[in-house]
N, CA, C and O atoms as CSV, one atom per row, in Angstrom:
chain,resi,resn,atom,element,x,y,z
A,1,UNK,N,N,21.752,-54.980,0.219
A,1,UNK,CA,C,21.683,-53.539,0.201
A,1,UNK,C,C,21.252,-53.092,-1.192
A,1,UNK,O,O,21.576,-53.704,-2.210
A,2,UNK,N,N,20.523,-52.016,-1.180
A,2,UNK,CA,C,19.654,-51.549,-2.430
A,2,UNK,C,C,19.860,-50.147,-2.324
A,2,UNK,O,O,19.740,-49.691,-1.187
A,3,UNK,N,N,20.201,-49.187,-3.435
A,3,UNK,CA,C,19.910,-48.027,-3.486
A,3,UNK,C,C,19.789,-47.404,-4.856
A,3,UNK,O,O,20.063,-47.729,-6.011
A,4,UNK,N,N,19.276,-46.398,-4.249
A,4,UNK,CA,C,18.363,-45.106,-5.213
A,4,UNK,C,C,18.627,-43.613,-4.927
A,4,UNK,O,O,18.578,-43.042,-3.837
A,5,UNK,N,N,18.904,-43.128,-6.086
A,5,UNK,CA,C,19.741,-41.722,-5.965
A,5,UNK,C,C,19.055,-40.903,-7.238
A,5,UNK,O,O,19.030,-41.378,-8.373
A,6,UNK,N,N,18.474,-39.541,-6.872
A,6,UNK,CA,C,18.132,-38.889,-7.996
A,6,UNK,C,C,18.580,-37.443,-7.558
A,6,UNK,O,O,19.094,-37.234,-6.459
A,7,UNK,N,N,18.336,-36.403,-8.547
A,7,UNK,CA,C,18.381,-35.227,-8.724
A,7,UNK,C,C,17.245,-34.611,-9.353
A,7,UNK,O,O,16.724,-35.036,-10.384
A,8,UNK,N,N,16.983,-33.897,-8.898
A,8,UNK,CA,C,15.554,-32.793,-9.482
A,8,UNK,C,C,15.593,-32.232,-9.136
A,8,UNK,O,O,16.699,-31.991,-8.651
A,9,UNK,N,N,14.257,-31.046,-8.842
A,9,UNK,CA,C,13.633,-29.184,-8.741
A,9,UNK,C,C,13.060,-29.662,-7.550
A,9,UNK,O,O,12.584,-30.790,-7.420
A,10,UNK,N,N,13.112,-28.787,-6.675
A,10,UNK,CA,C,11.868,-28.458,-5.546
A,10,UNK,C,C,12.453,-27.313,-4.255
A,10,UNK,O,O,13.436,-26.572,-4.262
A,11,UNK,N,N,11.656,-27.485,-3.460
A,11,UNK,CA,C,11.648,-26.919,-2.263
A,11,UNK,C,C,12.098,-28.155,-1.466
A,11,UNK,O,O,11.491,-29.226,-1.480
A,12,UNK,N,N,13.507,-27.841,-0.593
A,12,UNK,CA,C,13.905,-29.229,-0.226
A,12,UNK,C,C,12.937,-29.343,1.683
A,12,UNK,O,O,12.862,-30.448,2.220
A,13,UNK,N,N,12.408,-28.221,2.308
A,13,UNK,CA,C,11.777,-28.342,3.413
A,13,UNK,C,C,10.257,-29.003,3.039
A,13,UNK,O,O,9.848,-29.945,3.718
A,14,UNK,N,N,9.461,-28.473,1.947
A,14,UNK,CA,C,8.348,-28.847,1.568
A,14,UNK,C,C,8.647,-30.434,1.347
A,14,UNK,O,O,8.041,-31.262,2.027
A,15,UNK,N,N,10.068,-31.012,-0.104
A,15,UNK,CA,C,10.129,-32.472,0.036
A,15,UNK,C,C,10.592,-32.960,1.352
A,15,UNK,O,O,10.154,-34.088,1.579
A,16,UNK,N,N,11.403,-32.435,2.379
A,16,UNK,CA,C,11.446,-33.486,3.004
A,16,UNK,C,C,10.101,-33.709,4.169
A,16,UNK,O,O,9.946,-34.841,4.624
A,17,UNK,N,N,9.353,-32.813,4.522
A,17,UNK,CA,C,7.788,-32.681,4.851
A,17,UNK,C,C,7.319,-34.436,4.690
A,17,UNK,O,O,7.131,-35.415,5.411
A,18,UNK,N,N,7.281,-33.985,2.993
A,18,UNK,CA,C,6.772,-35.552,2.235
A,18,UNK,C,C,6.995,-36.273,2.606
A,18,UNK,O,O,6.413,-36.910,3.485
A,19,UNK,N,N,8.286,-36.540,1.889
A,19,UNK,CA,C,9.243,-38.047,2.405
A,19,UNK,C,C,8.957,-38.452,3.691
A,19,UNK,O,O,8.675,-39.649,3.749
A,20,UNK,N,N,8.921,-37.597,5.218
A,20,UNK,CA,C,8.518,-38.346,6.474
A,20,UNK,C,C,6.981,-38.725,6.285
A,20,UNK,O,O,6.581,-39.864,6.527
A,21,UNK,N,N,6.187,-37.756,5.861
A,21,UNK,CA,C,5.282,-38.387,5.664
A,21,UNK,C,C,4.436,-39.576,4.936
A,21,UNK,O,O,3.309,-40.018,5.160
A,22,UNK,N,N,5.173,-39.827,4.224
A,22,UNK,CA,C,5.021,-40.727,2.875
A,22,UNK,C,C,5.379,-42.384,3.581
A,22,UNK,O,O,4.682,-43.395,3.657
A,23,UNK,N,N,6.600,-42.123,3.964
A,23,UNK,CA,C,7.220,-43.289,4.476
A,23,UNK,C,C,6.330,-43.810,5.573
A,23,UNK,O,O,5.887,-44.959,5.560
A,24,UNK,N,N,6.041,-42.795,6.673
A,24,UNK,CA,C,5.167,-43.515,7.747
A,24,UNK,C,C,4.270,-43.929,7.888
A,24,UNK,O,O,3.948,-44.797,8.699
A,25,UNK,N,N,3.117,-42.926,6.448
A,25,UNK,CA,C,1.746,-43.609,6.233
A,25,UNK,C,C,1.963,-44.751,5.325
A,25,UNK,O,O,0.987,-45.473,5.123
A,26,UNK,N,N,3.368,-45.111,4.594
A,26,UNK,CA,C,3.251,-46.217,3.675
A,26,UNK,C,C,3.491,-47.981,4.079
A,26,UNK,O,O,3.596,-49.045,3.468
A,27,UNK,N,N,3.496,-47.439,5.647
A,27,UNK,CA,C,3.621,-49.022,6.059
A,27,UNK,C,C,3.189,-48.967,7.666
A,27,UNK,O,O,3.758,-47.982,8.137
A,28,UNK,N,N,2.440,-49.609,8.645
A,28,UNK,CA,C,2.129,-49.437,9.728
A,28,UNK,C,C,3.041,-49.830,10.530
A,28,UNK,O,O,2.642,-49.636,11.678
A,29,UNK,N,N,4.082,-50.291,10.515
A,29,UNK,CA,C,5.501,-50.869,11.318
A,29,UNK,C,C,6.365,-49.603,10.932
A,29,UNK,O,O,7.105,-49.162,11.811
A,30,UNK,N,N,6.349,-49.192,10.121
A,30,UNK,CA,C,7.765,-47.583,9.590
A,30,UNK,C,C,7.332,-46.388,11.125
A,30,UNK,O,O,6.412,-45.986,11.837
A,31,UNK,N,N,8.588,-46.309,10.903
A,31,UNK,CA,C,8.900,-45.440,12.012
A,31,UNK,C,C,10.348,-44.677,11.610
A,31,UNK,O,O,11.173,-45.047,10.775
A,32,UNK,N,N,10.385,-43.396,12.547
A,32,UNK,CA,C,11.805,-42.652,12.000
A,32,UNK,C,C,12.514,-43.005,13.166
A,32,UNK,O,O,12.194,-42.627,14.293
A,33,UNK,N,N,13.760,-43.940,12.822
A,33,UNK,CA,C,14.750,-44.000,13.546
A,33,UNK,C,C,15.418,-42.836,14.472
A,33,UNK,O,O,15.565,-42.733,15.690
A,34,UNK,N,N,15.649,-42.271,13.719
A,34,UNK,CA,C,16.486,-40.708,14.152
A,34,UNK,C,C,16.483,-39.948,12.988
A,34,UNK,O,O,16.283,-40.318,11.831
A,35,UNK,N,N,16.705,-38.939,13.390
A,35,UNK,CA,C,17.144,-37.374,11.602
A,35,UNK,C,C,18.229,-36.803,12.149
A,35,UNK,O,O,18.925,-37.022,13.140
A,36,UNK,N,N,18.212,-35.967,11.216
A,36,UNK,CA,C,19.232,-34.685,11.572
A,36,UNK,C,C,19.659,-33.999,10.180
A,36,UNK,O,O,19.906,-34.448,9.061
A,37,UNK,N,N,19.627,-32.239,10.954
A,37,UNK,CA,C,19.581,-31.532,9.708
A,37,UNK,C,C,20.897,-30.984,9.908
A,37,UNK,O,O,21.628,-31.195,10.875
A,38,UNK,N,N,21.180,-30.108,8.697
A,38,UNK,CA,C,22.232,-29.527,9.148
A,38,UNK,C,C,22.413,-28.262,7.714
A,38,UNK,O,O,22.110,-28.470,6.539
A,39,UNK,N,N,23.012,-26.935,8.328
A,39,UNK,CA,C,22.545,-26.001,6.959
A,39,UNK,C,C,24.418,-25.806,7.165
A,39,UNK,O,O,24.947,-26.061,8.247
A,40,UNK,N,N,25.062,-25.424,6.194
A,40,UNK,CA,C,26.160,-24.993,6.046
A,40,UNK,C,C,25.681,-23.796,4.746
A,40,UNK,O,O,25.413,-24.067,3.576
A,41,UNK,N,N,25.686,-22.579,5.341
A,41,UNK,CA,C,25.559,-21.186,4.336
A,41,UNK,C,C,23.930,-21.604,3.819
A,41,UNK,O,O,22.910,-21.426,4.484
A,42,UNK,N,N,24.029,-22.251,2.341
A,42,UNK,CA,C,22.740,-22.096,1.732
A,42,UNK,C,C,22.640,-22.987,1.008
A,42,UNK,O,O,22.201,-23.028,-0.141
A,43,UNK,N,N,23.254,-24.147,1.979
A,43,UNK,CA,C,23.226,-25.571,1.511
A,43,UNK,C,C,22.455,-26.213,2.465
A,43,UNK,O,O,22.842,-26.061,3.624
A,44,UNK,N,N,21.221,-27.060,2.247
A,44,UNK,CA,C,20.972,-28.008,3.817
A,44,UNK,C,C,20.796,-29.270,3.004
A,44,UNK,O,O,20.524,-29.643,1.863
A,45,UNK,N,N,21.171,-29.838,4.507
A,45,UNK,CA,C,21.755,-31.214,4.264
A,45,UNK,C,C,20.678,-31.695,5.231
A,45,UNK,O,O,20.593,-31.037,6.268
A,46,UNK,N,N,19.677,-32.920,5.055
A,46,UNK,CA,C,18.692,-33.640,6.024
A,46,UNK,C,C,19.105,-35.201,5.593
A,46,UNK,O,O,19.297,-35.678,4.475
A,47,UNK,N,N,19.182,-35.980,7.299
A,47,UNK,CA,C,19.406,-37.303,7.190
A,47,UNK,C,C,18.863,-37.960,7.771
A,47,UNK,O,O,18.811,-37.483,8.904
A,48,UNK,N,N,18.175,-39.199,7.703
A,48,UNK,CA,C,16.817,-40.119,8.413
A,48,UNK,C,C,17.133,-41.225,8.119
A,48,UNK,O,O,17.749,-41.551,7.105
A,49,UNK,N,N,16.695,-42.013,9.083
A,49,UNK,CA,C,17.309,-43.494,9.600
A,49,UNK,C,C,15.585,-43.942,9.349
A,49,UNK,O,O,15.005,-43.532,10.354
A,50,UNK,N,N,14.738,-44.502,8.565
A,50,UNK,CA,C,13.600,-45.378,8.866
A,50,UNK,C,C,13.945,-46.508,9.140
A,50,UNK,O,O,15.073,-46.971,8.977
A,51,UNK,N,N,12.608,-47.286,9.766
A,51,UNK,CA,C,12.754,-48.397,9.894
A,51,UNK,C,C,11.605,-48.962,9.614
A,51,UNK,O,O,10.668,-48.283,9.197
A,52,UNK,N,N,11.478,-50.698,9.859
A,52,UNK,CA,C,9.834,-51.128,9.338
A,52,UNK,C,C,10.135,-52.694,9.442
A,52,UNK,O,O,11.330,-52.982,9.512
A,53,UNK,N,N,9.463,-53.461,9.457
A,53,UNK,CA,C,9.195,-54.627,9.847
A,53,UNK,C,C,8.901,-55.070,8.223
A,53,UNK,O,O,8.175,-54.456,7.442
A,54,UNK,N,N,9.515,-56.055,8.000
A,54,UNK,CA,C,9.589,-56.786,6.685
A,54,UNK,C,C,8.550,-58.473,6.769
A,54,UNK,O,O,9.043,-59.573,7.019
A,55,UNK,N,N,7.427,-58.260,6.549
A,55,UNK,CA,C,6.757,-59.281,6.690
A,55,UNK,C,C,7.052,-60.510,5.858
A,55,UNK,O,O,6.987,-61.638,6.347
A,56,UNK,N,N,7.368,-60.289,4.634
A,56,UNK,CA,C,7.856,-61.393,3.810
A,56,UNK,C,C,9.036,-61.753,4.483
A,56,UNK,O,O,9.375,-62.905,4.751
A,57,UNK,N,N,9.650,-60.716,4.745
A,57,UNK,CA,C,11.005,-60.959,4.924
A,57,UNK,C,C,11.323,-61.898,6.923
A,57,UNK,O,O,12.251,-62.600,7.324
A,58,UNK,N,N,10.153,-61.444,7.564
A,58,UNK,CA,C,10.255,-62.005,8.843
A,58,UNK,C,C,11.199,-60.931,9.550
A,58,UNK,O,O,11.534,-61.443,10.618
A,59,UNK,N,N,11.733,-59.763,9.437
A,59,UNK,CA,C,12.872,-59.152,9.970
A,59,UNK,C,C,12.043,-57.663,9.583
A,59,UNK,O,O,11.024,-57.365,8.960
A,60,UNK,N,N,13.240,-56.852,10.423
A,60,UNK,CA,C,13.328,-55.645,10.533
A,60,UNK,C,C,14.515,-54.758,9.188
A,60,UNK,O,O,15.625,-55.217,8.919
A,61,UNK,N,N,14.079,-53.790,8.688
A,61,UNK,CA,C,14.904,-53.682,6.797
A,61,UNK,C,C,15.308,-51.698,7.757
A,61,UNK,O,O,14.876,-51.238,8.814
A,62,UNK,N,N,15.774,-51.409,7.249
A,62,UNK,CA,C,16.283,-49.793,7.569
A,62,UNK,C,C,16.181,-49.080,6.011
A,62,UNK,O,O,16.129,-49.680,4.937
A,63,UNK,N,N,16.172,-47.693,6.231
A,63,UNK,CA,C,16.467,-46.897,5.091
A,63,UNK,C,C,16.863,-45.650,5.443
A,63,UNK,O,O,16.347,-44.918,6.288
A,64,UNK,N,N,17.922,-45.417,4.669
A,64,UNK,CA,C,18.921,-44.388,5.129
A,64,UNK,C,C,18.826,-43.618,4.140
A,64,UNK,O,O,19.053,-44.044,3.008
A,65,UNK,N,N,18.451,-42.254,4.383
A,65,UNK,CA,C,18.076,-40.788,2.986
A,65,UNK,C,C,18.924,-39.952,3.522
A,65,UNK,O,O,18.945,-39.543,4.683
A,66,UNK,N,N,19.634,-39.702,2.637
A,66,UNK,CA,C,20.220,-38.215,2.283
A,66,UNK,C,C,19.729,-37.453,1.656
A,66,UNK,O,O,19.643,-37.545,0.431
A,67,UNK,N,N,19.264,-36.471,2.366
A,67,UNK,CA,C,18.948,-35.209,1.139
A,67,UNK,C,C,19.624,-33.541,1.248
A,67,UNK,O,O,19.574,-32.676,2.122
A,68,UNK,N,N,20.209,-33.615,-0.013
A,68,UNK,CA,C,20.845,-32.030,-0.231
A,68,UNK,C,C,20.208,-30.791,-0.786
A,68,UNK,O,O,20.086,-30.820,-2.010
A,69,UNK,N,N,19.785,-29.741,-0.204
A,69,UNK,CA,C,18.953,-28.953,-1.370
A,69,UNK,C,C,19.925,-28.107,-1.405
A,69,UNK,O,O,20.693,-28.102,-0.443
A,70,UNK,N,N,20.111,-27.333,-2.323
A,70,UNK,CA,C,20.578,-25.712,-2.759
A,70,UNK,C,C,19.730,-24.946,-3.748
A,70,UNK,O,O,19.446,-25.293,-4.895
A,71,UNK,N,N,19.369,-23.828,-3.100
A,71,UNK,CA,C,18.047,-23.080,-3.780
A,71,UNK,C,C,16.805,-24.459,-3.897
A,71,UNK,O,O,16.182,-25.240,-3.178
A,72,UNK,N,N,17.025,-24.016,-5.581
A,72,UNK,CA,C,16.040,-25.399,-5.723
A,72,UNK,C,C,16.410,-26.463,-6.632
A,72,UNK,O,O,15.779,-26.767,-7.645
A,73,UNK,N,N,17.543,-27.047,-6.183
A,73,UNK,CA,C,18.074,-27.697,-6.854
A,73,UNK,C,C,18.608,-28.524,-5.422
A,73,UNK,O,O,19.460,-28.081,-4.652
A,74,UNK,N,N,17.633,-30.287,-5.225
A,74,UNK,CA,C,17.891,-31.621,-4.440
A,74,UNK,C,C,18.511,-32.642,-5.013
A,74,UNK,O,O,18.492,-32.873,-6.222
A,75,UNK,N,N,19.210,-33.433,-3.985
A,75,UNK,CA,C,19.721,-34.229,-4.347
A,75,UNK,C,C,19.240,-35.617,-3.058
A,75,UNK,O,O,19.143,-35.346,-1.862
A,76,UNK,N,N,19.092,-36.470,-3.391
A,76,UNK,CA,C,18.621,-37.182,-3.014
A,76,UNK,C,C,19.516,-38.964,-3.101
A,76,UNK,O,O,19.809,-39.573,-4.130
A,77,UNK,N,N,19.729,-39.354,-1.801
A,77,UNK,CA,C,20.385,-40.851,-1.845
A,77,UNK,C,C,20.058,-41.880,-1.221
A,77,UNK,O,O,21.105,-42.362,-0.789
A,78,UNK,N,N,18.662,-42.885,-0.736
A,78,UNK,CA,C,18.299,-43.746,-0.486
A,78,UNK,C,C,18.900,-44.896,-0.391
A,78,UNK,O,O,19.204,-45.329,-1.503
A,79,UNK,N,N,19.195,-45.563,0.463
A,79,UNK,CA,C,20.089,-46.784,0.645
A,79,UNK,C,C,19.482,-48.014,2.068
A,79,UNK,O,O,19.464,-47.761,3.273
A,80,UNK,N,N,19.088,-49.197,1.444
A,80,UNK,CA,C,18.886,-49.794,2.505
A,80,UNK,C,C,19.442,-50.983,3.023
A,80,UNK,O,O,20.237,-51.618,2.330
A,81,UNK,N,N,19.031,-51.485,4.505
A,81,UNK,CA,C,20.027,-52.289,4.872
A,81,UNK,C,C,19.239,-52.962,5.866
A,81,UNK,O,O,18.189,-52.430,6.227
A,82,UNK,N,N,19.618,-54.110,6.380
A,82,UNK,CA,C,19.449,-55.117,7.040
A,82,UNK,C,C,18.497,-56.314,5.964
A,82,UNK,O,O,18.571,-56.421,4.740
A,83,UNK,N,N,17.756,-56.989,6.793
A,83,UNK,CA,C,16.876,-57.583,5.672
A,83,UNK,C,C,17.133,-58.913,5.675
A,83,UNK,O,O,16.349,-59.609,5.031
A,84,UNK,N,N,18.152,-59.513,6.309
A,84,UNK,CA,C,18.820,-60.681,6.142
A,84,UNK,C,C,18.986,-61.750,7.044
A,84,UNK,O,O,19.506,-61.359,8.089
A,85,UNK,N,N,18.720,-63.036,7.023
A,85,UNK,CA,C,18.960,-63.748,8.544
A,85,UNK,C,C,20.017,-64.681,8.320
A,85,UNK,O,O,20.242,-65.687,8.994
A,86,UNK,N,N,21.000,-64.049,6.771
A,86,UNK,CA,C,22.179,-65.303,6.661
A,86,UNK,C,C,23.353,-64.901,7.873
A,86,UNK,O,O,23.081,-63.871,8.490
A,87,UNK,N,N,24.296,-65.425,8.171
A,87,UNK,CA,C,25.307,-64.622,8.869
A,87,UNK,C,C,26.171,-64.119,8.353
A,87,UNK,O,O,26.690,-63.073,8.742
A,88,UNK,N,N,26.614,-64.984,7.030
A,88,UNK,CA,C,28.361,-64.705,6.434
A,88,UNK,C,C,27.575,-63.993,4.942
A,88,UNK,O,O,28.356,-63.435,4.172
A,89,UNK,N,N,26.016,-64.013,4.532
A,89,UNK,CA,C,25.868,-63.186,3.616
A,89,UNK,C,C,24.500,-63.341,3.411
A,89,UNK,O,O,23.922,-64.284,3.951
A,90,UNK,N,N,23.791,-62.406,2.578
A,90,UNK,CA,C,22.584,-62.371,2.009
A,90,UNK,C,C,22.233,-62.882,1.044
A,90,UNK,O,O,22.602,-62.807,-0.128
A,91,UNK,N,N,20.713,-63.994,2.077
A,91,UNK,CA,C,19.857,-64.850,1.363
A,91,UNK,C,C,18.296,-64.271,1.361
A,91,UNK,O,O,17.303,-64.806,0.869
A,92,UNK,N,N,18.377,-63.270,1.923
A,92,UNK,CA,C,16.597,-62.794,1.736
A,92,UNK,C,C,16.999,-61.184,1.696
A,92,UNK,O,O,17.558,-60.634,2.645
A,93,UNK,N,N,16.620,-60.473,0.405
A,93,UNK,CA,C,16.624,-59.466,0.308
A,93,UNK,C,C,14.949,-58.822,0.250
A,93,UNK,O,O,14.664,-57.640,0.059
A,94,UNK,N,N,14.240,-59.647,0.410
A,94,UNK,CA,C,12.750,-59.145,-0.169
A,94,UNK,C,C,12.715,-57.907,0.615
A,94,UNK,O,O,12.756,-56.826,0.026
A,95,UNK,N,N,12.642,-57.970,1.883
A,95,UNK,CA,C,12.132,-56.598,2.781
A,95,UNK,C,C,13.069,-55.433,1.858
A,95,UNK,O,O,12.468,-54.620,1.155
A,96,UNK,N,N,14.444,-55.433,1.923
A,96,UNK,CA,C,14.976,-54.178,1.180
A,96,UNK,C,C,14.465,-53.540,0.137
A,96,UNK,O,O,14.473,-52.340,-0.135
A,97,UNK,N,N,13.914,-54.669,-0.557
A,97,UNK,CA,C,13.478,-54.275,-2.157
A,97,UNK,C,C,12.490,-53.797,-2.144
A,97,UNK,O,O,12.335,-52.822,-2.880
A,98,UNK,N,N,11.246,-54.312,-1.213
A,98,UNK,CA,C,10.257,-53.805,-0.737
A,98,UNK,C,C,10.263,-52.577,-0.250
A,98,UNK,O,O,9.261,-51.952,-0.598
A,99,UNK,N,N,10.905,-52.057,0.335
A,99,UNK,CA,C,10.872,-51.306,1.253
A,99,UNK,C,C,11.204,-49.751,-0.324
A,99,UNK,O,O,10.569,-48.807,-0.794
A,100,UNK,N,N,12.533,-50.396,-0.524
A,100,UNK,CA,C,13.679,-49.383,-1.351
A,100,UNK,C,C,12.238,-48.962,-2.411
A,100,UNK,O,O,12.038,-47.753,-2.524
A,101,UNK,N,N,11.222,-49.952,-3.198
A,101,UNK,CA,C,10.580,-50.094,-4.043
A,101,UNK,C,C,9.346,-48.902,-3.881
A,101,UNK,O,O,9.139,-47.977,-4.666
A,102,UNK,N,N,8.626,-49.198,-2.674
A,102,UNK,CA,C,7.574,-48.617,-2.247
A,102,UNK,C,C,8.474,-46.966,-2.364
A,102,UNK,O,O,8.077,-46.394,-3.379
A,103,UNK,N,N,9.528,-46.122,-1.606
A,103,UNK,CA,C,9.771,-45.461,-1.348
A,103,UNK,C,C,10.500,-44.314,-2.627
A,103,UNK,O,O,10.857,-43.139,-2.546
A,104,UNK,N,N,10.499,-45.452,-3.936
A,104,UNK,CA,C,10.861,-45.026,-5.466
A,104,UNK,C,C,9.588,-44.096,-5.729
A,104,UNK,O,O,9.487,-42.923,-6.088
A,105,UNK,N,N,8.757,-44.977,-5.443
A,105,UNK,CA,C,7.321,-44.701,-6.148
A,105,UNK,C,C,6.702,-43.460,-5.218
A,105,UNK,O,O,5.631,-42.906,-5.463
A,106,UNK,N,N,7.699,-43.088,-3.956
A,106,UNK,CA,C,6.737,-41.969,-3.133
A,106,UNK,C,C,7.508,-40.690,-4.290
A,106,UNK,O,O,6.887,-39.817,-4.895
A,107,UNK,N,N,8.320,-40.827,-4.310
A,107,UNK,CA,C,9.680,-39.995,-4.934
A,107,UNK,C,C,9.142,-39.675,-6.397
A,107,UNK,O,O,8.967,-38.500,-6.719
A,108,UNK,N,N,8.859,-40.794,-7.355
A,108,UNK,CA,C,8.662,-40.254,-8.875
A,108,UNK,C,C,7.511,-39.965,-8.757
A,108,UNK,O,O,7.155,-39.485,-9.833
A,109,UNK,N,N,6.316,-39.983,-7.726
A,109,UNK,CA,C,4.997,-39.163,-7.332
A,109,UNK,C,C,5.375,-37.545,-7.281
A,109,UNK,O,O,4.943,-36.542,-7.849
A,110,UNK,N,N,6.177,-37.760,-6.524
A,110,UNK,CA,C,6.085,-36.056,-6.258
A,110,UNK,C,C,6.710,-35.479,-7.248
A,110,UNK,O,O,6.311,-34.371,-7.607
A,111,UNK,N,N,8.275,-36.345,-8.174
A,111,UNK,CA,C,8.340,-35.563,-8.719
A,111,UNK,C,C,7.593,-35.104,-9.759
A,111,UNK,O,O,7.357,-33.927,-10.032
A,112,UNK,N,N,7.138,-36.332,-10.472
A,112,UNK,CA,C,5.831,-35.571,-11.388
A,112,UNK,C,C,4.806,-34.618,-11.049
A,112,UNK,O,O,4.152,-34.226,-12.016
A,113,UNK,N,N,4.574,-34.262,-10.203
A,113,UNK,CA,C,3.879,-33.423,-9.446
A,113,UNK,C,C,3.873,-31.807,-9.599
A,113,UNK,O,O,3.025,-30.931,-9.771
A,114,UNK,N,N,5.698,-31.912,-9.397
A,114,UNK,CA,C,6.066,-30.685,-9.552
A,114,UNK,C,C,6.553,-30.553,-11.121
A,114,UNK,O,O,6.937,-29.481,-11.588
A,115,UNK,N,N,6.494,-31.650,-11.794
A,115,UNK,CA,C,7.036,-30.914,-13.504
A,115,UNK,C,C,5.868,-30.041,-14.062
A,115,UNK,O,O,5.987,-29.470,-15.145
């Protein structure tokens, strides 16, 4: 398991736009598991299950995003999982890293974007 967590500025409907898009054109096996949004007052909260086929890895890797906006102020928590064909523990992490890696680089794109 691998994760990545930031905070920055934006429009959190415009980033999360991205992020689905980013992820699906960034690998031809990625696909969105499931989402789900959810607004409490003038807080929204968006959550997405990807998935993708790990070629090094021979397996199927997941990635799980949280994202919080308020006004314009996101929060963001990336975490991934599977990746592995040990039983009692993990001996092949490549797909996670891969996966977690590619999806850093969609993230410090945009945010430079908007500084």
């Amino acid at each position: 398991m691998a994760k990545f967590e930031r905070e920055f500025k934006g429009n959190i409907d415009a980033f999360l736009a991205y992020v689905d898009e980013s992820v699906i054109k960034g690998s031809l096996s990625a696909s969105i598991e499931d989402s789900s949004n959810f607004m409490l007052e003038d807080v929204k909260i968006a959550v997405r299950v990807y998935e993708r086929y790990s070629y090094i890895g021979q397996n199927r890797v997941s990635l799980n995003v949280t994202i919080i906006g308020k006004n314009d102020h996101i929060y963001l928590s990336a975490i991934t999982s599977g990746g592995s064909q040990a039983v009692f523990f993990k001996i092949n992490r490549f797909g996670e890293s891969s996966f977690l890696d590619n999806f850093q680089s969609y993230i410090d794109k945009y945010i430079e974007r908007k500084i």
